[in-house]
C-alpha positions as CSV (number, residue, x, y, z in Angstrom):
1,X,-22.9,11.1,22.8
2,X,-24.8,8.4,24.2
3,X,-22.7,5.5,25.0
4,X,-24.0,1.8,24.9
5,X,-21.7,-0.7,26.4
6,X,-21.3,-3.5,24.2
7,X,-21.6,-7.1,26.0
8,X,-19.6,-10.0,23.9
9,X,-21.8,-13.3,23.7
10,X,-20.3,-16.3,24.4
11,X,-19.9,-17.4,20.9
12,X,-19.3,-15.1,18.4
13,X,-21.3,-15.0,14.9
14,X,-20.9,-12.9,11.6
15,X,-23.3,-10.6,10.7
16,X,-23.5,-10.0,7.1
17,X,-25.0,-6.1,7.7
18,X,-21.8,-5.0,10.6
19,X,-18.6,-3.7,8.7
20,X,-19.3,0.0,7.3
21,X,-18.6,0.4,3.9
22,X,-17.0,-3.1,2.8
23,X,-19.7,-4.9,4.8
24,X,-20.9,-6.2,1.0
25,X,-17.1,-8.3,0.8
26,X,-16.0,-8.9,4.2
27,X,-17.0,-12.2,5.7
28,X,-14.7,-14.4,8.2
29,X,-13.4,-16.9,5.7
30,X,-11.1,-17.5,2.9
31,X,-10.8,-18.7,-0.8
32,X,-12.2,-18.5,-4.0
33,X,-16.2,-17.1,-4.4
34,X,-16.2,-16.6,-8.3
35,X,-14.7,-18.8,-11.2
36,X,-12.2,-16.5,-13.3
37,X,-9.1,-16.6,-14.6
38,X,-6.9,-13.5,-14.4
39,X,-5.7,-11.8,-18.0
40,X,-1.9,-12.2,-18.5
41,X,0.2,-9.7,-20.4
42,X,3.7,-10.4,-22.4
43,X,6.1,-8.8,-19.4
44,X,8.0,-10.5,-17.4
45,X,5.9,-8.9,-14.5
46,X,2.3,-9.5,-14.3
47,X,1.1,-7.2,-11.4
48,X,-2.0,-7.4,-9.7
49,X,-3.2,-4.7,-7.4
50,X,-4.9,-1.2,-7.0
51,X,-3.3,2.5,-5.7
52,X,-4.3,1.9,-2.5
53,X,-1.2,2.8,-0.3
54,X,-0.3,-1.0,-0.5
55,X,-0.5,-1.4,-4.1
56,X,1.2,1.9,-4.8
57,X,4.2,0.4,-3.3
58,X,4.9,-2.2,-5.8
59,X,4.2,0.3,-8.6
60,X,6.8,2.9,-7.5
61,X,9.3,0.0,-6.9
62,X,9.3,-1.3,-10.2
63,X,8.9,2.0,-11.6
64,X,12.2,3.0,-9.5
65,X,14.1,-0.1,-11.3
66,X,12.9,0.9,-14.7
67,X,13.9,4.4,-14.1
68,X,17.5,2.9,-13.4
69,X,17.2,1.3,-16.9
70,X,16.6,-2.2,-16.2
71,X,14.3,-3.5,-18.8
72,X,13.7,-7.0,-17.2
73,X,11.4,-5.3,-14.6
74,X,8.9,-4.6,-17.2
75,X,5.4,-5.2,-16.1
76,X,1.8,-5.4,-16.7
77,X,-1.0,-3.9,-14.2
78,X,-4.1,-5.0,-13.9
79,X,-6.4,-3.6,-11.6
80,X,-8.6,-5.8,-9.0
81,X,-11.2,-3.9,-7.9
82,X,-11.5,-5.0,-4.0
83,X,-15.1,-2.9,-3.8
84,X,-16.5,-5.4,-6.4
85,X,-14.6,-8.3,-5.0
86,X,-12.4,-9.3,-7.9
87,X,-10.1,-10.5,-5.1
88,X,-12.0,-13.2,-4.5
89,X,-12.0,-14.7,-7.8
90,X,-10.3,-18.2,-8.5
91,X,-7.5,-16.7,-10.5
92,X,-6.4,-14.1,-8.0
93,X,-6.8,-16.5,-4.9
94,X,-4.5,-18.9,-6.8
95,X,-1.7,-16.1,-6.4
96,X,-3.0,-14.8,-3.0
97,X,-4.8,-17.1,-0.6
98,X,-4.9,-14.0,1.8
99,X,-7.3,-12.1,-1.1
100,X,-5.0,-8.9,-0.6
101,X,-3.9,-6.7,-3.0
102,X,-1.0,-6.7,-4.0
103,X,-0.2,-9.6,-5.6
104,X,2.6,-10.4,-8.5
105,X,3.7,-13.0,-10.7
106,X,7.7,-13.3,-11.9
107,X,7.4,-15.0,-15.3
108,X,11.2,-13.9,-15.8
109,X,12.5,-17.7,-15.4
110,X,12.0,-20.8,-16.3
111,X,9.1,-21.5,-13.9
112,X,6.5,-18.4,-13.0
113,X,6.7,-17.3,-8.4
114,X,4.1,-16.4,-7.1
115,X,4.6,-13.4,-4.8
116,X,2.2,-11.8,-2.6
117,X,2.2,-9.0,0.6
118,X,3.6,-5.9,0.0
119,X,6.7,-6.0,1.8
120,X,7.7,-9.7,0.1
121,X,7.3,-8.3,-3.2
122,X,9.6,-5.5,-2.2
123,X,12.3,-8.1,-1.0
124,X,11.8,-10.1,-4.3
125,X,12.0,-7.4,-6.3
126,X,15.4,-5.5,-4.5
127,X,17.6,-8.6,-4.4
128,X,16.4,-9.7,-8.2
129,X,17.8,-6.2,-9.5
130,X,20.6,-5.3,-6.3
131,X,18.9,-1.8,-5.8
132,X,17.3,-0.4,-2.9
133,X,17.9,-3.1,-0.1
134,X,22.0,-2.9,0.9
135,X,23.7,-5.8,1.2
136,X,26.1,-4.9,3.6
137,X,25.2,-6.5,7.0
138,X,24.3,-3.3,9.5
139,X,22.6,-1.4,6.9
140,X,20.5,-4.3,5.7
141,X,19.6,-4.5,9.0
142,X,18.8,-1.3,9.5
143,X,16.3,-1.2,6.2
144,X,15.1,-4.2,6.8
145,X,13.7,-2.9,10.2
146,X,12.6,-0.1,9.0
147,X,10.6,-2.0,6.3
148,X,8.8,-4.7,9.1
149,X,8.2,-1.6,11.5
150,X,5.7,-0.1,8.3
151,X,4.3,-3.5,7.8
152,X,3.2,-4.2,11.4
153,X,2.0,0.0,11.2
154,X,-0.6,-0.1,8.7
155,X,-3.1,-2.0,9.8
156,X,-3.1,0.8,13.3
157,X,-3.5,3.6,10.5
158,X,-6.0,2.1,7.7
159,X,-7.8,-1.0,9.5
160,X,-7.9,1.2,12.9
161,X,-7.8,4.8,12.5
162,X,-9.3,5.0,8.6
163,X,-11.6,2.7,9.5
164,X,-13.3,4.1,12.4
165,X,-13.0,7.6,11.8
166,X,-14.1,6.9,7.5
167,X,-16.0,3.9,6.9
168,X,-17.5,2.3,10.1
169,X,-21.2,2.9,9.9
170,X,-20.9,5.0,12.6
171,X,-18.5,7.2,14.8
172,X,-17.2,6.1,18.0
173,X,-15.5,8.1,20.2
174,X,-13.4,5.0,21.8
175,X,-11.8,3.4,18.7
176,X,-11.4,6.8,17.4
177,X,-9.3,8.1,20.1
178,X,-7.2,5.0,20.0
179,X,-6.4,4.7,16.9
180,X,-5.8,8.6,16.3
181,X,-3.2,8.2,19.1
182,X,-1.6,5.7,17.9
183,X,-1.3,6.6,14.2
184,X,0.2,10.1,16.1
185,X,2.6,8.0,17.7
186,X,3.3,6.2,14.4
187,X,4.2,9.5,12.6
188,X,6.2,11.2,15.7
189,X,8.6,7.9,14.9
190,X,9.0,8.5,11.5
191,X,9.9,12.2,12.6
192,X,12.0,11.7,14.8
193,X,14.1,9.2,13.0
194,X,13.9,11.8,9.8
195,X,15.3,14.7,12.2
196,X,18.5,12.1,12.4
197,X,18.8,10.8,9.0
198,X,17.9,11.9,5.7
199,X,15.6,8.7,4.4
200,X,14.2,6.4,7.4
201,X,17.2,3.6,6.7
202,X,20.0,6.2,6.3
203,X,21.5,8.6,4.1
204,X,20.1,6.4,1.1
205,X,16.4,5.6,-0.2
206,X,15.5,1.9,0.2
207,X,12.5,-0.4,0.0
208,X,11.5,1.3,3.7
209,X,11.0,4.6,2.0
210,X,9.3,2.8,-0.8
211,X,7.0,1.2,1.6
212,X,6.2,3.7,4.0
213,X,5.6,7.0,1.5
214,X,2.0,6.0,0.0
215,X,0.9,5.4,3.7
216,X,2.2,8.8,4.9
217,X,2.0,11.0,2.4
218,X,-1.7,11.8,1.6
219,X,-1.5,12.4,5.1
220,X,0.6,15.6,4.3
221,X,-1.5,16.2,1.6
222,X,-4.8,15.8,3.0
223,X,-5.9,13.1,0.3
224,X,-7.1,10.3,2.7
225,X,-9.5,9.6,5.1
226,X,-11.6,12.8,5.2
227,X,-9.9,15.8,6.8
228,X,-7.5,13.6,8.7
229,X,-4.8,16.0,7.9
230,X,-6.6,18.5,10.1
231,X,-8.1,16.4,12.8
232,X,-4.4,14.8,13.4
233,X,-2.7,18.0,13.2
234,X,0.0,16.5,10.3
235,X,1.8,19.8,9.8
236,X,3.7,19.7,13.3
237,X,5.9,16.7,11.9
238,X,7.6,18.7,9.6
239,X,10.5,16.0,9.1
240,X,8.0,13.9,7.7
241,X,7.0,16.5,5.2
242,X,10.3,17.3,4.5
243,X,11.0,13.7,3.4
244,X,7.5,13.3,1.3
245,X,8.1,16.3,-0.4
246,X,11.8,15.0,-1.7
247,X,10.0,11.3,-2.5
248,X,7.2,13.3,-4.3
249,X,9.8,14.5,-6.6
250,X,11.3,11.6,-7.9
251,X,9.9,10.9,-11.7
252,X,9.4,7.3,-10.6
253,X,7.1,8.1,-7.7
254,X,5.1,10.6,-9.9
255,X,4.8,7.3,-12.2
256,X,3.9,4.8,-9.5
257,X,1.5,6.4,-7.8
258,X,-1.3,6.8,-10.5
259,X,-0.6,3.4,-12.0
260,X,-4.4,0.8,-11.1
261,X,-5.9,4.4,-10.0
262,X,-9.5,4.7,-11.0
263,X,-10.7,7.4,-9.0
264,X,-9.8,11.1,-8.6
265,X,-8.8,13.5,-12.0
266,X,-8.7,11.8,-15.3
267,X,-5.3,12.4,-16.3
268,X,-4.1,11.0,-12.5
269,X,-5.8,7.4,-13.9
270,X,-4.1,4.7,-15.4
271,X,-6.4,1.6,-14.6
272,X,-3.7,-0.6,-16.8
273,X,-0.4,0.0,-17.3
274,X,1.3,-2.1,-20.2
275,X,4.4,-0.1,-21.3
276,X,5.9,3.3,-20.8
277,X,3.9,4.8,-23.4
278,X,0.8,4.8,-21.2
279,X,2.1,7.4,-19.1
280,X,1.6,9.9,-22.3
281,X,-1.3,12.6,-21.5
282,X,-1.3,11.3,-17.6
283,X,0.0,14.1,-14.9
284,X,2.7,13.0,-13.3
């Protein structure tokens, strides 16, 4: 390969034609580019997201709190299609300035929150309902670490390592190498904390399972980023697998991770999701 060093100027500028596949949305500033409202449902959730492995998260968590039967976790999904840019719009902005998915809205009180980043919404949502975020001091702690250390992991795996190796416009041997290291390094932690402990925080699943899964898992599966499976050689952590596969199980998960999916098999889409009943015909 024929390697061209790359000399920085002294000012940098944006060029509307450099950034692979989402060169058509990405541009170095922030807010609003398009007037529009977002539609509102009659739950007490109105979610706003896409399965990406972010969005995924939110959608198994409230899944997991309807599954325990509480009804006030009752939500609507609408998807916000980040290739078209509905993330920039006025309505969305309004709940996310950062024009990420995920984003929520708690209408449940008196006065509607606004909640966005994945791993707020996951606090939010596991002290509303007391599930899946211990209150006792260690083991809080402990999940709560857990929780941050996925956060500060993902943008190594998705903006470095999927980037490079699946959507920059071309493939570099550099940022390649560094990011398939370190997203390596990323799963031999999860492994070797899962050869101690049955879930990452303990002996019990939390909001760090909840948030970590969607970004490991279609790594075991082969479902992201080309052949990553292959090219990282996923099947030596076989803690990791051990812990997807039981996740994988749980009916809520199955639920979750389809829900603002519009790619892939038919009956593994549900671009809305209003009500239990839109699960009918889906395979989960």
């Amino acid at each position: 390969m024929t390697k061209t060093a790359y000399t920085p100027p002294k000012v940098w500028n944006y060029d509307s034609e450099n950034g692979g596949r989402f060169a058509s949305i990405n541009r170095p500033v922030a807010g609003a580019r398009e007037e529009r409202d977002l539609p509102v449902g009659k739950n007490p959730f109105q979610l706003y997201s896409l399965a990406t492995p972010n969005g995924v998260k939110v959608t198994i968590m409230l899944e997991e709190l309807l599954e325990l039967g509480h009804t006030g976790a009752e939500y609507d999904a609408w998807t916000i299609n980040i290739g078209a840019g509905d993330q920039f719009t006025s309505g969305f902005v309004a709940i996310n300035p950062n024009s990420k998915i995920p984003a929520l809205v708690d209408a449940s009180g008196d006065m509607p929150i606004r909640v966005f980043e994945s791993g707020a919404i996951l606090i939010h949502l596991a002290e509303k309902f007391g599930h899946f975020l211990p209150t006792e001091p260690a083991a809080r702690a402990e999940t709560l670490s857990w929780l941050t250390w996925q956060i500060g992991t993902a943008p190594f795996i998705g903006g470095g390592f999927g980037h490079f190796y699946a959507y920059a416009p071309e493939k570099w041997e550099y940022p390649i190498n560094r990011y398939a290291m370190e997203t390596k390094r990323i799963f031999d932690v999860a492994d070797k904390r899962l050869a101690e402990t049955r879930f990452l925080a303990g002996d019990d699943y939390t909001i760090a399972d909840i948030a970590t899964f969607p970004w490991l898992a279609p790594f075991t599966t082969g479902t992201i980023y080309e052949d990553a499976k292959t090219f990282l050689s996923i099947d030596e952590y076989e803690n990791v697998g051990r812990w997807v596969k039981e996740i994988f199980e749980r009916p809520a998960v199955r639920r979750g991770r389809i829900v603002n999916k519009v790619w892939g098999e038919e009956d593994e889409q549900l671009p809305e999701r209003h009500s239990a009943g839109d699960f009918a015909g889906k395979k989960i």
